[in-house]
LOSE-849125 format. One record per residue (C-alpha): y, z, x; residue number from 0; chain; residue in three letters. Coordinates in nm, 4 decimals. Layout:
<pados>
{{Y,Z,X},NUM,A,ALA},
...
</pados>
This chain:
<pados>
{{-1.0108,3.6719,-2.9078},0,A,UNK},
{{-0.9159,3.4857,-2.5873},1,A,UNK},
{{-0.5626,3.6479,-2.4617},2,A,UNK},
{{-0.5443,3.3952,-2.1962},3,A,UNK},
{{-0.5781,3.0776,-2.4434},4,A,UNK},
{{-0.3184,3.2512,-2.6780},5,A,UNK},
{{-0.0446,3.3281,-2.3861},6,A,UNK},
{{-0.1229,2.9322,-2.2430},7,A,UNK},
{{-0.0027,2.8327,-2.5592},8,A,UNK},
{{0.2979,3.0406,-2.5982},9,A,UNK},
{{0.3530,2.9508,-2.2415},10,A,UNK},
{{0.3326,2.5657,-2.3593},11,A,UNK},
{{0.4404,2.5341,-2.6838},12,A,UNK},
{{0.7094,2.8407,-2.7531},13,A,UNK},
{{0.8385,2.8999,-2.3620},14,A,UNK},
{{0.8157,2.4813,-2.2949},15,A,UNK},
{{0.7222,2.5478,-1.9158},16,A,UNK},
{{0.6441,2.2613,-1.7111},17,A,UNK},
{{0.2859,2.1344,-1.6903},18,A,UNK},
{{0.2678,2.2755,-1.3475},19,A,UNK},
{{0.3821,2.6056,-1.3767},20,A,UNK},
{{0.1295,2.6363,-1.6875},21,A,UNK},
{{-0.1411,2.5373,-1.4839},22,A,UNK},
{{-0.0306,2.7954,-1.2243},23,A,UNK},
{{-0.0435,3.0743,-1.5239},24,A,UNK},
{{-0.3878,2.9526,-1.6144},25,A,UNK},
{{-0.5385,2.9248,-1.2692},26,A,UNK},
{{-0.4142,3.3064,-1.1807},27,A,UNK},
{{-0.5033,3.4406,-1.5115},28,A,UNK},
{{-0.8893,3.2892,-1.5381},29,A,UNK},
{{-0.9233,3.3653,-1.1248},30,A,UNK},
{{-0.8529,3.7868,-1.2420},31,A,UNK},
{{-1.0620,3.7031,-1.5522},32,A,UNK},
{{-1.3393,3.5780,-1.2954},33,A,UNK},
{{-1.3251,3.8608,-1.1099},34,A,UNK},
{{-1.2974,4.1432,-1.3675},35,A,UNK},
{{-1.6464,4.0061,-1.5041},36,A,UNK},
{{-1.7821,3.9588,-1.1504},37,A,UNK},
{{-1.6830,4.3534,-1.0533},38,A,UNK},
{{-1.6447,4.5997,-1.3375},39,A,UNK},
{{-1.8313,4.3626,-1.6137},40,A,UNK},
{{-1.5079,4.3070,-1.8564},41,A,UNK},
{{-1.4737,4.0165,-2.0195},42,A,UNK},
{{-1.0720,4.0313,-2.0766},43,A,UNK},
{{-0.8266,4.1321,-1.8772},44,A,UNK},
{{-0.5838,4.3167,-2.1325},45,A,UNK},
{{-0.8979,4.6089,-2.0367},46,A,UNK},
{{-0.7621,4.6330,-1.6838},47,A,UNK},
{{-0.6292,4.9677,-1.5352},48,A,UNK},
{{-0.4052,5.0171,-1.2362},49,A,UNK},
{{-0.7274,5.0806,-0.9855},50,A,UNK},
{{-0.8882,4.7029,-1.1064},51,A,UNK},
{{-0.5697,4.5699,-1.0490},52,A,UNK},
{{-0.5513,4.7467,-0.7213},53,A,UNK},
{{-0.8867,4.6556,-0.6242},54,A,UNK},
{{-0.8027,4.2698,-0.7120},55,A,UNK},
{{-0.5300,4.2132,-0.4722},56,A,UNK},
{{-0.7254,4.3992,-0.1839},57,A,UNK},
{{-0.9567,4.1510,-0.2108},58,A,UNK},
{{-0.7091,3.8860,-0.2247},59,A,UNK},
{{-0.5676,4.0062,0.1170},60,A,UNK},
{{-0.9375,3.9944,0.2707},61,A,UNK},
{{-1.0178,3.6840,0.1440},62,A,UNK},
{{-0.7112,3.5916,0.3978},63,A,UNK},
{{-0.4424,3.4806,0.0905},64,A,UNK},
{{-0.1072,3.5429,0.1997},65,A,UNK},
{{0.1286,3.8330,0.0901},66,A,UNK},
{{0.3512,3.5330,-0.0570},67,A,UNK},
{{0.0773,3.3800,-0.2493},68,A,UNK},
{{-0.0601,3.7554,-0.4177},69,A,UNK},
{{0.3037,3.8367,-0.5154},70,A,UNK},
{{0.3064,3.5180,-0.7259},71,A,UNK},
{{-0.0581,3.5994,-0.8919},72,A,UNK},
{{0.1166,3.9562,-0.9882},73,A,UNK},
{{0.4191,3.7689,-1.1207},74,A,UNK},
{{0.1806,3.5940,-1.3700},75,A,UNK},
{{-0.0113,3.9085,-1.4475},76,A,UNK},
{{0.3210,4.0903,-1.5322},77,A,UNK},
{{0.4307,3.8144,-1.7419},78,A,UNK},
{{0.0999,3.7977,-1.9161},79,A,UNK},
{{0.1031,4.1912,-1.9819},80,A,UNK},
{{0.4279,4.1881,-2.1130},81,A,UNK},
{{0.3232,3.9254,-2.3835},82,A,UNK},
{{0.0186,4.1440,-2.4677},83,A,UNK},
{{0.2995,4.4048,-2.5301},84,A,UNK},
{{0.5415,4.2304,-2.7099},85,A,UNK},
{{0.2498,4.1289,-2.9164},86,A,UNK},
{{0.1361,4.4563,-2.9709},87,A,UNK},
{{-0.2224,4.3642,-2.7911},88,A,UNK},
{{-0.1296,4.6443,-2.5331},89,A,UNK},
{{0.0503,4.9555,-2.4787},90,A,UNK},
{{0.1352,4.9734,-2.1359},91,A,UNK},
{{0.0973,4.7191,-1.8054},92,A,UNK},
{{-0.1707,4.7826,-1.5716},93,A,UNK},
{{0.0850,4.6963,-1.3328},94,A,UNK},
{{0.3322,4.9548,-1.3306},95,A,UNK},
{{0.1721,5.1532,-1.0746},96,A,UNK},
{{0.0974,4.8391,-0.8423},97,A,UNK},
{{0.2493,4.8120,-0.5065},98,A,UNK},
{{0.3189,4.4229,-0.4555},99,A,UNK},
{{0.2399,4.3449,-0.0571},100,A,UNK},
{{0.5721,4.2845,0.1268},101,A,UNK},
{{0.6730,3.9607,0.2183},102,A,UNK},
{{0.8626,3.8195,0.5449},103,A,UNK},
{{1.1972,3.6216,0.3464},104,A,UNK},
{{1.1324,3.3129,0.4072},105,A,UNK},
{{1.4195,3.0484,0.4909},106,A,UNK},
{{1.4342,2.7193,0.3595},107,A,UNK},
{{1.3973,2.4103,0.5458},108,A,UNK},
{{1.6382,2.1270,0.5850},109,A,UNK},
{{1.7423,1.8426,0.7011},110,A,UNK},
{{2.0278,1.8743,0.9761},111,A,UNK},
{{2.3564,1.7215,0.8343},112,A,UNK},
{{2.3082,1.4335,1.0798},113,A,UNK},
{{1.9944,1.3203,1.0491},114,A,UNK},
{{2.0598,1.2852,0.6679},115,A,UNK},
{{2.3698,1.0772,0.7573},116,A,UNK},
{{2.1834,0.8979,1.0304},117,A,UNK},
{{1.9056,0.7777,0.7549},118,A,UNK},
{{2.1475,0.6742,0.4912},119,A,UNK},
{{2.3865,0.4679,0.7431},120,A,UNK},
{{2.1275,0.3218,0.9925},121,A,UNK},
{{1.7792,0.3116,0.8407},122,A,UNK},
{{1.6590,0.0147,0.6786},123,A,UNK},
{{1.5404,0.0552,0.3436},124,A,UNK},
{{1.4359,-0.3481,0.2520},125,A,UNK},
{{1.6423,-0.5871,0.0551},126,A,UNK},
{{1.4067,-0.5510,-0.2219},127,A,UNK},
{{1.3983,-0.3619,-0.5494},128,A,UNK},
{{1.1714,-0.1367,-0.4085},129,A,UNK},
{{1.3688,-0.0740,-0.1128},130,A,UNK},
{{1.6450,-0.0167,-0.3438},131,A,UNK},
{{1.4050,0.1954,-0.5723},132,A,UNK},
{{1.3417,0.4022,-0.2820},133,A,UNK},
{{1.6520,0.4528,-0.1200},134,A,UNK},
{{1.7623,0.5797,-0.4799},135,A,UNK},
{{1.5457,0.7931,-0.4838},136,A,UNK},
{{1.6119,1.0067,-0.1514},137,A,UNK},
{{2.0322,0.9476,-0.2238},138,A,UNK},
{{1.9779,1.1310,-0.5753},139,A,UNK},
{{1.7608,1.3755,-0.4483},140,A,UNK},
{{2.0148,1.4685,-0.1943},141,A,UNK},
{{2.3612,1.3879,-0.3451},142,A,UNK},
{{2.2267,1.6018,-0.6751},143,A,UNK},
{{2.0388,1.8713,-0.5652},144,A,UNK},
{{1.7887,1.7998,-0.8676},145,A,UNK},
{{1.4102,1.8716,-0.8600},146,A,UNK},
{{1.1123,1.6272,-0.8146},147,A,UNK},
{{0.9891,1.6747,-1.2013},148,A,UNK},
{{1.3766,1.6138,-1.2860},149,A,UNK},
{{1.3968,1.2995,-1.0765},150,A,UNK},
{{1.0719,1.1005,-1.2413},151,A,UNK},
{{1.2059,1.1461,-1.6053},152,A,UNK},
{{1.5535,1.0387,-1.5554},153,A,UNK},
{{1.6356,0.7933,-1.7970},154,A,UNK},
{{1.9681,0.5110,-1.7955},155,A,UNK},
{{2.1293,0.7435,-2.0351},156,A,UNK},
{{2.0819,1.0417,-1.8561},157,A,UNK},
{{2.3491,0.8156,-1.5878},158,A,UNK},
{{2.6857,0.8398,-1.6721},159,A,UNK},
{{2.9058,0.5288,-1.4528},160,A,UNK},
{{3.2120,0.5536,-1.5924},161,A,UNK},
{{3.2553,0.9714,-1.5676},162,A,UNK},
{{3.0022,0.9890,-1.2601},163,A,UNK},
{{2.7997,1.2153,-1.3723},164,A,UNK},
{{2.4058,1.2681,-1.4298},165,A,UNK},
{{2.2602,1.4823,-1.7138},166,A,UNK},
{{1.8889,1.6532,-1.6454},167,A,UNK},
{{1.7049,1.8762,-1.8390},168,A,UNK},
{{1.5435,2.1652,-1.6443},169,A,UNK},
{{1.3708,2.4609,-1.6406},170,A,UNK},
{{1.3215,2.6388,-2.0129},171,A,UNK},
{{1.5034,2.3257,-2.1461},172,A,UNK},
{{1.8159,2.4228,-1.9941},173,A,UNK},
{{2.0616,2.0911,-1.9429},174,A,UNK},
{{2.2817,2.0759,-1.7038},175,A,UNK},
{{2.5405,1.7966,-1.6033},176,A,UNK},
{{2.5839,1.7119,-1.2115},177,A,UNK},
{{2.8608,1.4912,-1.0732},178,A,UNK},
{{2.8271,1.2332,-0.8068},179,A,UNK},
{{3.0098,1.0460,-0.5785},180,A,UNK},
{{3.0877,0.6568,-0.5042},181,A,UNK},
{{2.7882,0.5664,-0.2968},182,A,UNK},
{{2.5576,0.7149,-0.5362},183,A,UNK},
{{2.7175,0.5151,-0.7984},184,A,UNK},
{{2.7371,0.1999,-0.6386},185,A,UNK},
{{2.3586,0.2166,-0.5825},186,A,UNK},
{{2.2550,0.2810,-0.9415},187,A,UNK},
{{2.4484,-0.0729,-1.0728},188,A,UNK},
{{2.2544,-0.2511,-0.7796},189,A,UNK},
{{1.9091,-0.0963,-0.8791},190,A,UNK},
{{1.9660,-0.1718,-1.2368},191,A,UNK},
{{2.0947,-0.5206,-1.1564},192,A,UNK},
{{1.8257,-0.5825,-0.9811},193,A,UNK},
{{1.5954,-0.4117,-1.2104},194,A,UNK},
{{1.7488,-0.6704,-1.4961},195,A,UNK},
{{1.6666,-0.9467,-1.2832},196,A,UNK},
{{1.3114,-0.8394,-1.2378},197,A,UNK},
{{1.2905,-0.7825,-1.6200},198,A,UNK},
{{1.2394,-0.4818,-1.6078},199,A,UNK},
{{1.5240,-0.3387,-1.7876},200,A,UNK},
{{1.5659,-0.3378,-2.1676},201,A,UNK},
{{1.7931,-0.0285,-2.2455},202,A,UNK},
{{1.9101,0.2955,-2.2038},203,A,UNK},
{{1.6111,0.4874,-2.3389},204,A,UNK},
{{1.3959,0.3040,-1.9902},205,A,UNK},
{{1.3264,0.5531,-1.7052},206,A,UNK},
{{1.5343,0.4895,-1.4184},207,A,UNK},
{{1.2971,0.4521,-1.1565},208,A,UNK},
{{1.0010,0.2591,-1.1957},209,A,UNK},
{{0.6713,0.1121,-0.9827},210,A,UNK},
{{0.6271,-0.2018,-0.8564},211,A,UNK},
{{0.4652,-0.2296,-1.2003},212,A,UNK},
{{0.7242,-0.1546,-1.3980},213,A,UNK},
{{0.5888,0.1426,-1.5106},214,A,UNK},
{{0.7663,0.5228,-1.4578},215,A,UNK},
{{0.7175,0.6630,-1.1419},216,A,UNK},
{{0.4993,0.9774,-1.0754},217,A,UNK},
{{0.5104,1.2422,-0.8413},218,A,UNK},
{{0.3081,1.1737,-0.5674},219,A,UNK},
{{0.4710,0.8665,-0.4755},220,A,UNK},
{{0.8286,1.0078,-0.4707},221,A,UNK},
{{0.6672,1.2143,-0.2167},222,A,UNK},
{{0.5638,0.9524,0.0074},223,A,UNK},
{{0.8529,0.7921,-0.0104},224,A,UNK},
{{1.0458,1.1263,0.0679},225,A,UNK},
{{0.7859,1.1772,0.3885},226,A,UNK},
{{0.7961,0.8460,0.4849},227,A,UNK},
{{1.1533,0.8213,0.5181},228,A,UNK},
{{1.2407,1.1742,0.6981},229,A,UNK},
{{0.9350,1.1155,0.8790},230,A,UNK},
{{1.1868,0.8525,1.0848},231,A,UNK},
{{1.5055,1.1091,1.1366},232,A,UNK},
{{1.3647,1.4196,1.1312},233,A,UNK},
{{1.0723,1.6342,1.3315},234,A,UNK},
{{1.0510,1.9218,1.0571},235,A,UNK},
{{0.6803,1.9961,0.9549},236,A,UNK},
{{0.7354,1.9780,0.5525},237,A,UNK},
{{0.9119,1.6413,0.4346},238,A,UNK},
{{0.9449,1.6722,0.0770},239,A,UNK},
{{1.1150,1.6343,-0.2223},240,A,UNK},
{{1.2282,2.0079,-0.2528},241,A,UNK},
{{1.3305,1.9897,0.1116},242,A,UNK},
{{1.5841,1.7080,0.0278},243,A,UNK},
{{1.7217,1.9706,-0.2599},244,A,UNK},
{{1.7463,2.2704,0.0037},245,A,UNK},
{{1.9485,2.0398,0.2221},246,A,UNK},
{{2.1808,1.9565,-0.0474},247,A,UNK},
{{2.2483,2.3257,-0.1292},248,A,UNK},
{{2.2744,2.4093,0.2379},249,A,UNK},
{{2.5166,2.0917,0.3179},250,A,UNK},
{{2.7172,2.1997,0.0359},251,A,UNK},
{{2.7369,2.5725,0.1083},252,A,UNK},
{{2.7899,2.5123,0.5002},253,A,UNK},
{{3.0984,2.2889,0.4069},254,A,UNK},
{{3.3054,2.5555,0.1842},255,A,UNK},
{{3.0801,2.5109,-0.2025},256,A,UNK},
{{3.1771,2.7803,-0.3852},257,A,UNK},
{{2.7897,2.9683,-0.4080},258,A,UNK},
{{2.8498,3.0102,-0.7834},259,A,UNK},
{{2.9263,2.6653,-0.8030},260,A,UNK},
{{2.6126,2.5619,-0.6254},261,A,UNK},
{{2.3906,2.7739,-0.8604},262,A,UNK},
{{2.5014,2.5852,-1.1365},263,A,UNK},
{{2.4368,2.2585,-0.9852},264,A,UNK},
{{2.0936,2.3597,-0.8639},265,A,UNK},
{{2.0224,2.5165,-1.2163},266,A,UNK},
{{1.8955,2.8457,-1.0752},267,A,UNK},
{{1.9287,3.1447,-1.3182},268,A,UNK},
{{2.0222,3.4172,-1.0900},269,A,UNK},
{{2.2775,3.4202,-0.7947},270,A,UNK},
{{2.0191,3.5785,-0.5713},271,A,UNK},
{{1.8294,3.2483,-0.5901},272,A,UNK},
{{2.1009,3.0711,-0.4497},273,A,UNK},
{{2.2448,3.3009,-0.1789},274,A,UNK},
{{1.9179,3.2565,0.0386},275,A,UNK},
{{2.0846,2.8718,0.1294},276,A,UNK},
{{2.3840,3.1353,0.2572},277,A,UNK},
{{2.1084,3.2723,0.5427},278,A,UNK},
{{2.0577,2.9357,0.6874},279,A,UNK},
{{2.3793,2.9633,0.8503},280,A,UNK},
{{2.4217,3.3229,0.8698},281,A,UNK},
{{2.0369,3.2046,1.1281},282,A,UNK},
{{2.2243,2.8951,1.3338},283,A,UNK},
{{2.5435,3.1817,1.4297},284,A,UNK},
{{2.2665,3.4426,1.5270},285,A,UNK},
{{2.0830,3.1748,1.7748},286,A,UNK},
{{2.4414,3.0746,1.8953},287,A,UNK},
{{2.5288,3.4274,1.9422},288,A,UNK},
{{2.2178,3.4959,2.1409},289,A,UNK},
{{2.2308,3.2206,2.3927},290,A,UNK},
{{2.6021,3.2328,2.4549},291,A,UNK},
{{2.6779,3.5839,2.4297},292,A,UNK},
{{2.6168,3.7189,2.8100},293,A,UNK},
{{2.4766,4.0646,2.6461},294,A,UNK},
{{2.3371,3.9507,2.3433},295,A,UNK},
</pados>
């Protein structure tokens, strides 16, 4: 019986991830498959001792995959195990006795407090609705903290006016409410003024931000917008979505946010999740220290 196919589904259908972590699972899970066949001649992976499992990240490493990138193909091994556990397919985890390669921590890019303010009060973002569309979409990426996949399926009754406050659903269905602020507001009743005008709005149950079509808007073009426009404030190598949510935690933390407070907002799970946006400026006093202090 295919394991894999069986733990997709659970994955899918019982767990509800996202389409992209799924694919993730399925990609890491058929690449150890592949090379289980390929090596020791097994044709599923709940066979796998500690040495295979060994053997597999080794070549990971010298086919030049970084130690960031192996750690998350053990993450979805371990998860897959312990499903072939709970399920009674398996006894014990292959895993147990793997050493995951150390990673440097890396910190979290972000836009510098102002440049975000110099985009929002300077840059031009066109009279039209899709220069309102678009400027929505980088405000409510940054006033909310909210991710990419939560942005596209926002829907007029997810928006809340009168209270000022947004509803998203997020990661293992978890819902979470998120307030917002005046200017955030005021640019929602323009966009869906505007959007009423184009007729393009019939009721609450529409998706908030549409196309030039009329139709919802998918991922890849939030992205350009997001590049596009931080492309014109900021020189930072990665312009995207997710950067836009790390500056929000980061602005929020570096101006008093209670971190507990800003986990809920974000929607993370653990504290630990959150408390890397702490290191950001824990990073900017080091490099002050270092060129100001005369024996630093």
């Amino acid at each position: 019986m295919d394991r894999i196919g069986e733990f997709i589904r659970y994955l899918e259908y019982e767990k509800r991830y996202s389409v992209h972590t799924v694919r993730a699972y399925r990609t890491d899970l058929e690449q150890f498959r592949e090379f289980l066949s390929a090596i020791y001649g097994l044709e599923q992976p709940c066979e796998a001792d500690p040495v295979m499992v060994r053997s597999w990240v080794v070549s990971l490493m010298e086919a030049s995959l970084d130690a960031r990138s192996v750690n998350r193909k053990l993450s979805s091994l371990k998860s897959f195990f312990r499903y072939l556990r709970k399920q009674g397919h398996s006894t014990e985890s292959p895993l147990t006795r793997v050493t995951a390669p150390r990673t440097r921590k890396r910190l979290p890019e972000y836009v510098e407090q102002e440049q975000m303010d110099l985009l929002l009060d300077e840059v031009d973002f066109g009279q039209g609705l899709t220069g309102q569309r678009d400027r929505l979409i980088i405000e409510i990426l940054y006033f909310t903290g909210i991710r990419l996949s939560e942005l596209v399926n926002l829907k007029h009754s997810d928006i809340d006016l009168y209270r000022d406050h947004l509803k998203v659903l997020g990661k293992r269905n978890k819902e979470r409410i998120i307030p917002f602020g005046k200017e955030l507001r005021a640019s929602l009743a323009d966009y869906t003024r505007m959007k009423e005008k184009a007729g393009f709005f019939r009721g609450p149950g529409d998706y908030l931000l549409l196309t030039d079509k009329g139709k919802k808007v998918y991922q890849k073009l939030v992205y350009r917008v997001v590049n596009s426009y931080l492309s014109r404030v900021s020189t930072l190598k990665k312009k995207s979505p997710h950067v836009l949510r790390h500056t929000f935690a980061t602005h929020m933390l570096n101006n008093g946010a209670d971190l507990n407070a800003v986990k809920e907002l974000l929607g993370h799970a653990n504290l630990s999740a959150t408390q890397i946006y702490t290191h950001t400026d824990i990073e900017k006093l080091r490099s002050v220290y270092r060129q100001a202090h005369p024996r630093a």
